[in-house]
N, C-alpha and C positions, 0 to 999 in steps of 0.2 A: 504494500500500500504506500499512496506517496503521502508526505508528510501533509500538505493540503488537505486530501481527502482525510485522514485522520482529523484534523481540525474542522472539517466539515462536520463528518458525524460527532463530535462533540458538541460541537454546535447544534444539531438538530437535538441531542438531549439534554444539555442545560446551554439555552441558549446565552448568552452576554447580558442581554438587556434585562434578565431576571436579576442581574447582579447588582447587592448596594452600590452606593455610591464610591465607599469606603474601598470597595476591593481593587486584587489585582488577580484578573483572571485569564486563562488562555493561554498561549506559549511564550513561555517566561523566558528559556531558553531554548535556544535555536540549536539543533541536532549540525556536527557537521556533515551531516549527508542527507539525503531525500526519501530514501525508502526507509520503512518501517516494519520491520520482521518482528521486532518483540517489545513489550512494553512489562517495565512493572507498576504495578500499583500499589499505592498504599496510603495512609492519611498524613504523615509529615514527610517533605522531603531532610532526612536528618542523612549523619554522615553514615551508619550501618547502613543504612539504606541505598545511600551514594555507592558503598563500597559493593552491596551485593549487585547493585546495577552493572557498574564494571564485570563484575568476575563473572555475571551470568553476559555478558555480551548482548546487554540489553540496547536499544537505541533511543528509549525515551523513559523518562519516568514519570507518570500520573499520578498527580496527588490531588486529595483534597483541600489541605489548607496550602496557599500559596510561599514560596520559599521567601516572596520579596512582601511585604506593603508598604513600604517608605523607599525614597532613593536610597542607596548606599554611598558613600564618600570612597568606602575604598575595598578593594575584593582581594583579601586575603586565604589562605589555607586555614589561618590562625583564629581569626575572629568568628564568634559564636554564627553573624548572621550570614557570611558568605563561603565557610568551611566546608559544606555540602555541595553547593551549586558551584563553589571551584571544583571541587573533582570532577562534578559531569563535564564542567565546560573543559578540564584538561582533557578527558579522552573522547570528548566529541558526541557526549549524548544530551540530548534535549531534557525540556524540564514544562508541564504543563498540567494547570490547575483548574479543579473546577469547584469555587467555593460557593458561597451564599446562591449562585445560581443552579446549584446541584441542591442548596438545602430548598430551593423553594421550587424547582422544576418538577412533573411529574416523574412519581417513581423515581424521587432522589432521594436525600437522606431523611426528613421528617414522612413520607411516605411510609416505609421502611422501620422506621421506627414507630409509627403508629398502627404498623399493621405486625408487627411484631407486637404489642400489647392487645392485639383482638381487638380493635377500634374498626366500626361501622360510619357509615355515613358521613365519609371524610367531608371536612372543607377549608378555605386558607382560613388562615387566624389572622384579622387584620391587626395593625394597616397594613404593613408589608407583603403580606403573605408567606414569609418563609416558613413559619409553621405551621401547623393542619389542628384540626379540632375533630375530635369525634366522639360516638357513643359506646359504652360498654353494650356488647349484646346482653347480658344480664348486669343488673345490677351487685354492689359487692362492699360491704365495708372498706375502709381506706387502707387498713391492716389487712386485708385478703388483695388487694390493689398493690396496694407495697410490696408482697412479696412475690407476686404476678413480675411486678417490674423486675425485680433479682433473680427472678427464675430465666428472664426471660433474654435479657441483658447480660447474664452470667457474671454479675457483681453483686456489691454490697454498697446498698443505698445510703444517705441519710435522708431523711423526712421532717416534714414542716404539717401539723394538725393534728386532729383527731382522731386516731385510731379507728372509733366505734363508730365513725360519719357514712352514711351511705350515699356512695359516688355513683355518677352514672354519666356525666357529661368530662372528656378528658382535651385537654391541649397538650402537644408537644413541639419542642423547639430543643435540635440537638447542638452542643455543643454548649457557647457560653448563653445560654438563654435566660439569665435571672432576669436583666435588666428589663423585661416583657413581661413580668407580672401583674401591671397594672392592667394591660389588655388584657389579660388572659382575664382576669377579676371581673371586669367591662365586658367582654365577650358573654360572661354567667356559666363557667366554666367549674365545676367541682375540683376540679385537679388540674396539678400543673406539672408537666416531664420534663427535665429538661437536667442538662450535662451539669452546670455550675450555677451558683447563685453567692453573692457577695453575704457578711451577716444582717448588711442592711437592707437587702432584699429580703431574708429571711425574716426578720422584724413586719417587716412590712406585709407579708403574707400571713405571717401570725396574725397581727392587728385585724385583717380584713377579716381573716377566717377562711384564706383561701389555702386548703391542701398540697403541698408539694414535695414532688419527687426528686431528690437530684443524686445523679445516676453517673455520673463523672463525662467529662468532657469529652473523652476520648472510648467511651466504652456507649454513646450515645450515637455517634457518629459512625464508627466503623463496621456496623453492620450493611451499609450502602456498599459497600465496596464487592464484595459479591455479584450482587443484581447488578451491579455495573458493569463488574469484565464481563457477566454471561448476558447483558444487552450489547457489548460490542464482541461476545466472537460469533455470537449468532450471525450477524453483521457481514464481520470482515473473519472467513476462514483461514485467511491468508496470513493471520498476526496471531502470534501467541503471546495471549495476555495470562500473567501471571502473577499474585497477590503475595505482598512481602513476607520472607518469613522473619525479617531483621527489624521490622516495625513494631515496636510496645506500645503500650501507655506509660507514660512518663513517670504517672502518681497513680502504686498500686499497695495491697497490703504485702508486707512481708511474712 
């Protein structure tokens, strides 16, 4: 596949214009060659990552969160933000992201996440739409909800509410989605899923009485990645897409 066509079909599933304002989405960096036999995927471009790309003879790396959102002043081996994307750019592999337009495209990451917690009757969560809102097919205590989410996410929560509250309307927003509690509250949502919440988010959802899940950053998001390579090698037979095995979560228990 040429490096274009690749960029196309990304395009067709999370296009650009879904994307904040804030992002930096698309091909970050340029492959030194045109054809595209193998891609890995994963959710940070970090230096494991970097490294397994070389040694697997990869030509591009697909991530979710973008390697750049600020300019850089200077592209070192050394320095935290440009330590990864020097190695690809020393042996010639591309680098391309599909963030906030993947969390609010169809069948991207809040997709995925909310149909991994059995939520019916999807719809976006305004204003932005990056998150979705749905129903429990049955209803459930907040405590029987909670542990739905860790069964289901394969972590260990913390939570904000009432145990004994019977839920039935859910929003989700993967990654850092505290700061969206107020919608979610305004929306008349029972529960709130989401990756991270600050303690004064939390505060603040106590006060209302609004329920929340928070499921970690990285353990919220990474199940997209899946339906992703198997919507692009349905696709394209021609590329083998292959899902990190040098990719963690940064913040786990030990």
């Amino acid at each position: 596949m040429k490096l274009s066509a690749f960029c196309e079909r990304m395009e067709s599933i999370a296009p650009k214009a879904l994307a904040l304002s804030f992002d930096n989405v698309g091909l970050l960096i340029g492959p030194d060659h045109d054809d595209v036999r193998k891609v890995l995927v994963a959710l940070d471009l970090t230096v494991p990552v970097a490294n397994e790309a070389i040694a697997g003879g990869y030509d591009l790396v697909l991530t979710h969160h973008p390697a750049f959102f600020e300019a850089v002043k200077s592209f070192s081996p050394t320095e935290y933000e440009t330590a990864a994307p020097y190695l690809l750019a020393r042996h010639g592999i591309g680098h391309f992201a599909a963030h906030t337009n993947l969390d609010a495209c169809a069948g991207g990451v809040n997709d995925i996440l909310a149909s991994l917690l059995k939520l019916d009757d999807l719809r976006p969560l305004p204003p932005d739409g990056l998150g979705r809102i749905g129903t429990l097919r049955s209803p459930m205590t907040f405590l029987e909800f909670a542990s739905l989410c860790e069964s289901a996410l394969h972590t260990r929560g913390r939570f904000v509410g009432d145990p004994g509250r019977i839920v039935h309307s859910v929003a989700v927003i993967g990654g850092s989605g505290g700061g969206d509690a107020a919608c979610v509250r305004e929306a008349g949502c029972d529960v709130f899923v989401t990756g991270e919440m600050k303690h004064s988010q939390a505060l603040y959802a106590q006060h209302v009485g609004l329920n929340c899940c928070v499921m970690g950053h990285y353990e919220t998001e990474f199940p997209v990645l899946k339906p992703l390579i198997s919507r692009l090698q349905q696709e394209e037979n021609d590329v083998q897409y292959d899902l990190t095995h040098s990719g963690c979560a940064p913040l786990r228990s030990l």
